[in-house]
C-alpha positions in Angstrom: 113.3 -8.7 43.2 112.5 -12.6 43.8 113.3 -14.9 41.5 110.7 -15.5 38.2 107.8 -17.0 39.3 107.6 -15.4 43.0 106.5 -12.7 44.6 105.0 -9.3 42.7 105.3 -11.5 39.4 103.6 -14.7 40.7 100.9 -12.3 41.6 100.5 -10.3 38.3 100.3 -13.9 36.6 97.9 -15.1 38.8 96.0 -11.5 37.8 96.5 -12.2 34.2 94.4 -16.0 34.4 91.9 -14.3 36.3 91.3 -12.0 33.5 91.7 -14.2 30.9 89.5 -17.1 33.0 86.5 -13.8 33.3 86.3 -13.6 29.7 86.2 -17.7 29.2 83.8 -17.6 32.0 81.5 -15.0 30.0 82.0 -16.5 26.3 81.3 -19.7 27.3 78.1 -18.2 29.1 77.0 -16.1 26.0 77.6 -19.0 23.4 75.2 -21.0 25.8 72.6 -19.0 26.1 72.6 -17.6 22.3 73.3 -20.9 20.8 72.2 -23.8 23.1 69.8 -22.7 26.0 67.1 -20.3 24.3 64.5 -20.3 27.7 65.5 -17.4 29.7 65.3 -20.2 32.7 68.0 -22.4 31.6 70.5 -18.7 32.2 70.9 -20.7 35.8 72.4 -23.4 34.5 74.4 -21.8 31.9 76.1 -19.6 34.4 76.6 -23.0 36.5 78.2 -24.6 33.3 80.6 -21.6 32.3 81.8 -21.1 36.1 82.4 -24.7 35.7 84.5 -24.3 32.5 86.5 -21.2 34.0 87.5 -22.9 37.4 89.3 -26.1 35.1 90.3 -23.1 32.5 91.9 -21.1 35.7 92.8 -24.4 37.5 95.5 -25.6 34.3 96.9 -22.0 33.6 97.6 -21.6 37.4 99.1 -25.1 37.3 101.4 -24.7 34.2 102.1 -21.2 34.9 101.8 -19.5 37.6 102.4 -22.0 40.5 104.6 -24.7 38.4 107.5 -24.6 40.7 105.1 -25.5 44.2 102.7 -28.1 41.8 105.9 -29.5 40.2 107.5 -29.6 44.6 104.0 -30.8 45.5 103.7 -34.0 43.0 107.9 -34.5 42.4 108.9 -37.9 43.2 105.5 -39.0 44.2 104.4 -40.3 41.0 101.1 -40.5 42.7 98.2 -39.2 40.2 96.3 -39.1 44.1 98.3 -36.0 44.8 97.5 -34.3 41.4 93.8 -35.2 42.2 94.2 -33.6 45.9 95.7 -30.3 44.3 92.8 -30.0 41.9 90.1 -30.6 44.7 92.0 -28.0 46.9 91.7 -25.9 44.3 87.9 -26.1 43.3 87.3 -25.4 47.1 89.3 -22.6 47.2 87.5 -21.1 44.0 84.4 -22.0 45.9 84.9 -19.9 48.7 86.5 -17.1 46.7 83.0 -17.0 44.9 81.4 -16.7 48.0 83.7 -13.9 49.3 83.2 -12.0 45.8 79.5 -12.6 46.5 79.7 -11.5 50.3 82.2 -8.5 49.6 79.1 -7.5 46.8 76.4 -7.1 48.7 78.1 -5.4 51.6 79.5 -2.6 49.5 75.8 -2.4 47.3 74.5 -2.2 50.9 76.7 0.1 52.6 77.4 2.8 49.7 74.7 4.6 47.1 77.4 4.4 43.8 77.6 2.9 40.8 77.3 -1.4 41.0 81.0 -1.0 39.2 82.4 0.2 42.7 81.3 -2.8 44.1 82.3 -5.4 41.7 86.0 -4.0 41.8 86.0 -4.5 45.7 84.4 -8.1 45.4 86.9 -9.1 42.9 89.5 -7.5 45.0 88.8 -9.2 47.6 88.2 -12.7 46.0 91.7 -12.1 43.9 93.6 -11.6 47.5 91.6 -14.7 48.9 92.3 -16.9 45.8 96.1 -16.2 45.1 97.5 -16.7 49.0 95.0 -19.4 49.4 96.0 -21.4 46.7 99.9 -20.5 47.4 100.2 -21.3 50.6 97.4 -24.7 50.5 96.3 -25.8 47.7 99.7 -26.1 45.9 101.7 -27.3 49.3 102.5 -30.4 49.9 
């Protein structure tokens, strides 16, 4: 077994945020549009807001905890505030594109199989999850 912090259990961290980040994601969603955004129109931006809220949520729980030996390799002895900026935009694009692959994955499965949608939400998280955690291990937290 690797040492705390790598391998299987960098992974099942990563997997816990995720799940905690969905439900910040969907509370902050439902407080907007019950308490805040009442027109049925405004459930655009709402969704724009709380994905917003969960990739900054997601971004300092993956920072503090799941990959705080690479940030901590990435910004030591720097002192450079420019680095921390560089981690957090590699980051947002990495979400980015993971939303697009969670998207992508969606479709293909609702298009290619006649089962429940749950089916193919599990495979487009699945597949946004394995995008997400190498992508930000390997980049986004490198030097």
């Amino acid at each position: 077994m690797k040492r705390e912090g790598g391998g299987l259990m960098q992974f099942v961290k990563f997997c816990v945020v995720g799940v905690l980040n969905t439900a910040v994601d969907w509370v902050v969603y439902y407080l907007l549009i019950s308490y805040i955004m009442f027109d049925v129109s405004e459930k655009s931006l709402a969704k724009l807001i709380s994905f917003i809220v969960a990739v900054i949520n997601s971004y300092i729980w993956n920072t503090v905890w799941t990959f705080r030996a690479e940030y901590k390799k990435t910004v030591s002895g720097t002192g450079n505030i420019k680095t921390g900026g560089t981690v957090f935009m590699r980051f947002v694009l990495v979400s980015l594109v993971g939303w697009g692959i969670n998207y992508l994955a969606f479709r293909a499965t609702i298009s290619q199989i006649s089962s429940p949608d749950i089916i193919a939400l599990v495979v487009a998280s699945g597949a946004a999850v394995v995008w997400n955690f190498f992508v930000n291990k390997l980049w986004t937290y490198k030097k």
